[in-house]
TORBAVEX-40096 format. One record per residue (C-alpha): x, y, z; residue in one letter. Coordinates in steps of 0.001 Angstrom, whole numbers, plus 500000, padded with zeros to 6 digits. Example, Ala and Ser with C-alpha at 12.3 -4.5 7.8 and 13.67 -1.06 7.14 Angstrom:
% residues 2
512300495500507800a513670498940507140s
END
This chain:
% residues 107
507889512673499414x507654515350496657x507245519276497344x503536518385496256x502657516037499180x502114515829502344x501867513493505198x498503512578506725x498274510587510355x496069507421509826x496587504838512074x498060504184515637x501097501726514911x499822499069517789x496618498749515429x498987497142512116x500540494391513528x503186492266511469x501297490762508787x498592493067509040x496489495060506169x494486498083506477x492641499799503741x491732503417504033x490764506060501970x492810509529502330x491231512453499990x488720509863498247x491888507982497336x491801504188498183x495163503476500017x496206499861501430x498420499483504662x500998496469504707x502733495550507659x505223493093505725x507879490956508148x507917494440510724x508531497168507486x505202499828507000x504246500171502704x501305502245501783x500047500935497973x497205501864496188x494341499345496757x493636498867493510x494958496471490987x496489498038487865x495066495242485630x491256494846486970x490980497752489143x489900495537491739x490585496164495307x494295494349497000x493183494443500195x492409490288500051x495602489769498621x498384487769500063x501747489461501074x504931487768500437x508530488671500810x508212492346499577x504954491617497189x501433491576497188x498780489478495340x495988490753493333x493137488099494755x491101488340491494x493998486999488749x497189487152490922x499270489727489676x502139490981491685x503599494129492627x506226495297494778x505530496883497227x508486499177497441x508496500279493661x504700499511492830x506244497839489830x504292494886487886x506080491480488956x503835489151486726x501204489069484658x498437490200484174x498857492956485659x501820495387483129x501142498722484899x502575499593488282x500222500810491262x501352503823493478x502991503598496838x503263506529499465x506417507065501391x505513506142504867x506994507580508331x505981506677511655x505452509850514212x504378509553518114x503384506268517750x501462507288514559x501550506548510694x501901508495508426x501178508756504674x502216511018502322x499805511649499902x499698514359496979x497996517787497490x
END
């Protein structure tokens, strides 16, 4: 997290279960949810090549799968795995408080 964000509580941690997605929108900002093999990401969910939304997208070990042309990113870095897609998307540190996540978005 940067001086310049903060963390907002979104969602109770019983309602992501392993392999589960959740898109939400924090600020007008379209944010995406992974619960990949037990480990919490928060991505943009938006595709850097189409703009379309991730949220259809299959997770793998540590990526995610633009539905529309299959472009990967990691969900760590955000970084571009394979084409199309060149661009990276965002991803918000995540920390889980009272049972709670928690993004940190910019302010």
């Amino acid at each position: 997290m940067t001086e310049s964000s903060s963390f907002q509580r979104v969602l109770p941690v019983a309602d992501l279960p392993a392999g589960a997605k959740k898109p939400l929108s924090i600020d007008g900002r379209p944010l995406l949810l992974c619960n990949a093999n037990g480990k919490l990401h928060a991505i943009a969910n938006v595709c850097s090549h189409n703009e379309k939304p991730l949220e259809r997208g299959r997770v793998g070990n540590g990526w995610i799968a633009c539905p529309t042309h299959g472009a990967r990113f990691d969900l760590v870095t955000g970084k571009a795995m394979c084409l199309p897609a060149t661009q990276p998307i965002a991803v918000y540190d995540v920390r889980v408080v009272d049972d709670w996540i928690e993004v940190a978005v910019p302010v």
